[in-house]
C-alpha positions as CSV (number, residue, x, y, z in Angstrom):
1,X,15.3,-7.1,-5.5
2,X,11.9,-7.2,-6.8
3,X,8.9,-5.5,-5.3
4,X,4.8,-5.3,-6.6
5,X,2.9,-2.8,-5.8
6,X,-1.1,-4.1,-5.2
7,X,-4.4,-2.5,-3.5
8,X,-7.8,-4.2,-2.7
9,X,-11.4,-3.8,-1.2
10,X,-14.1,-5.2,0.6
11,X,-16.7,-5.8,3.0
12,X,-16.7,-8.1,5.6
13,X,-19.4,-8.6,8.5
14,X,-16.7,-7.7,11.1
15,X,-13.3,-5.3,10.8
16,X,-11.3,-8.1,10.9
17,X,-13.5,-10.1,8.1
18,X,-13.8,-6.8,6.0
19,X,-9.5,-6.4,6.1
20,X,-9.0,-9.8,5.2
21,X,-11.4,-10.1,2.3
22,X,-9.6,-6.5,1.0
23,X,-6.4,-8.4,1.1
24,X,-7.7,-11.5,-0.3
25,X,-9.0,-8.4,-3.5
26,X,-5.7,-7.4,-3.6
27,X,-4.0,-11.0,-3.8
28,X,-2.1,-11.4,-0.6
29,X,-4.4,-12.6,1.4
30,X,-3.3,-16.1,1.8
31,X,0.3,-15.2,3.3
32,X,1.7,-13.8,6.5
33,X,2.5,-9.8,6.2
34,X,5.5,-8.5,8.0
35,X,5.6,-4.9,8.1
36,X,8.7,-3.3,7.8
37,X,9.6,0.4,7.3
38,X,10.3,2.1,4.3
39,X,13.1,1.4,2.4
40,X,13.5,-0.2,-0.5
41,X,17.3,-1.5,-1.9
42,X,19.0,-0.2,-4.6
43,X,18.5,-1.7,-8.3
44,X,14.6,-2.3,-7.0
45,X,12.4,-3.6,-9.8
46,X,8.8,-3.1,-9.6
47,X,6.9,-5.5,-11.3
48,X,3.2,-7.8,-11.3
49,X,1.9,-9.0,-8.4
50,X,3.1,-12.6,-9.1
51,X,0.4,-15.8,-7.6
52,X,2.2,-15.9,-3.9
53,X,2.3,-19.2,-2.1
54,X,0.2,-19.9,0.8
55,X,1.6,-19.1,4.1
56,X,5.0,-17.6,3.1
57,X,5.9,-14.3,5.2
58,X,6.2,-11.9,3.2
59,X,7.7,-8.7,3.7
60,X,5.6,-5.3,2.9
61,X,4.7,-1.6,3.6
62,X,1.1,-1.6,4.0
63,X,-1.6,1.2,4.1
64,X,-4.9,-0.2,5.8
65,X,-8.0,1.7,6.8
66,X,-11.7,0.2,7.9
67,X,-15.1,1.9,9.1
68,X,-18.5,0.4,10.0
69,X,-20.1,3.8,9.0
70,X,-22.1,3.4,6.0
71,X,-21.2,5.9,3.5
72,X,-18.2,6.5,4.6
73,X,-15.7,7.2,1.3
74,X,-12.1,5.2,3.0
75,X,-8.9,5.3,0.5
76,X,-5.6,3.9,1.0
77,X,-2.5,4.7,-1.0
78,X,1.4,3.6,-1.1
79,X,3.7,5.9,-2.8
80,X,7.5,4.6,-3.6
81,X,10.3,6.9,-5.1
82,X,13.8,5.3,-6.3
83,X,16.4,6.9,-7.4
84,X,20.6,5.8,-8.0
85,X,21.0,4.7,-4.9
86,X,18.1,3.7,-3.1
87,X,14.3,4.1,-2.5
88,X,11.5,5.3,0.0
89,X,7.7,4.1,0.4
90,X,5.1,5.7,2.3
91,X,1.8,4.6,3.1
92,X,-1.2,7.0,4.2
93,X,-4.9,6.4,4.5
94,X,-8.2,8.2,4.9
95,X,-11.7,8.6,5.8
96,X,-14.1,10.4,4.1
97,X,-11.0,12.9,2.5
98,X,-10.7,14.2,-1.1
99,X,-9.0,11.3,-2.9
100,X,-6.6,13.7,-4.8
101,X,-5.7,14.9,-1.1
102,X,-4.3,11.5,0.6
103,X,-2.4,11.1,-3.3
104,X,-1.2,14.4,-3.2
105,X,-0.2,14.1,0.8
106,X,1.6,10.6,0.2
107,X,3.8,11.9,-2.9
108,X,4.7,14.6,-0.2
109,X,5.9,12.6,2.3
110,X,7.9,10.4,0.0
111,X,9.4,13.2,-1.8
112,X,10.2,14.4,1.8
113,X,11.8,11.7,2.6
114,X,14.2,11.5,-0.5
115,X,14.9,15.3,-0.2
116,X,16.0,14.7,3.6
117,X,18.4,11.8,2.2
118,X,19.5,14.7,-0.6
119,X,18.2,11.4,-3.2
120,X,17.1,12.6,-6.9
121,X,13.9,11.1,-7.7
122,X,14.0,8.9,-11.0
123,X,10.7,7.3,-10.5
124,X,7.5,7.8,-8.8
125,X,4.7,5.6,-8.3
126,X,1.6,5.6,-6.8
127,X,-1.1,3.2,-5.8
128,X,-4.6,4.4,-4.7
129,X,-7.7,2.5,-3.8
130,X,-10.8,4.5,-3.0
131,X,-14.0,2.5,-1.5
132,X,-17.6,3.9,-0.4
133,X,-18.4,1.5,2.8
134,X,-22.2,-0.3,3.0
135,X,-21.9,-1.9,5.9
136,X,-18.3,-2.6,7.2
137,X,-15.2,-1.9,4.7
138,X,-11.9,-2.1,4.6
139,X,-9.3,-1.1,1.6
140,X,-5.4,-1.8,1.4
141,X,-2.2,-0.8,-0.5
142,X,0.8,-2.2,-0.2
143,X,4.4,-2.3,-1.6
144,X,5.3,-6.2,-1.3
145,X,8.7,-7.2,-1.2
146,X,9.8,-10.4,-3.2
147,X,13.5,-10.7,-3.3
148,X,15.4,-11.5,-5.9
């Protein structure tokens, strides 16, 4: 299995508009998200966001967060631990919180979730996107699953 790991943000003159431009930033904007929990197979590979083809469903675990309040500082972040066996992903977002805090609560969670699971973590990886809204913003992170 292979998985990418991508973030994106925008503006957009409506949430909806604002969410799909930050997906369109972050290059999956042109296919049909499924989300699915948070597990990821054994032997995982993370690699480049490759060019997807429109209209494909693709799975994912996706962090999303929007606001209309000008000024307002919005983050979203995906955080994926693997180990032997298999992996965990957790998304979290924000608003107007410490960027180092919805990292720092995301590695948490996912180390959390290994430790319940009694995994060893071998890798760690985190994807954060930070964006200060002027009108109406949205930002996105997302683990995207691409099969074999």
């Amino acid at each position: 299995m292979k998985v990418a790991i991508t973030s994106g943000t925008a503006e957009g003159p409506s949430p909806l508009n604002a969410f799909d431009n930050a997906l369109l930033n972050a290059g999956i904007g042109d296919v049909n998200l499924i989300k699915v929990s948070s597990i990821i197979p054994r032997h995982t590979k993370i690699v480049e966001l490759p060019e997807l083809t429109p209209g494909d469903m693709i799975n994912c675990v996706l962090s999303h967060v929007s606001s209309d309040n000008k000024g307002d500082f919005i983050s979203a972040a995906i955080a994926v631990a693997t180990s032997s066996d298999f992996g965990c992903v957790v998304e979290h977002s924000g608003v107007n919180e410490d960027p180092s805090k919805i990292r720092a609560e995301a590695i948490s969670m996912v180390k959390y979730m290994m430790d319940v699971r009694n995994k060893s973590i071998k890798e760690l990886v985190v994807e954060e996107i930070n964006h200060k809204v002027e009108n109406q913003g949205s930002a996105v992170a997302a683990l995207v699953y691409l099969g074999d």
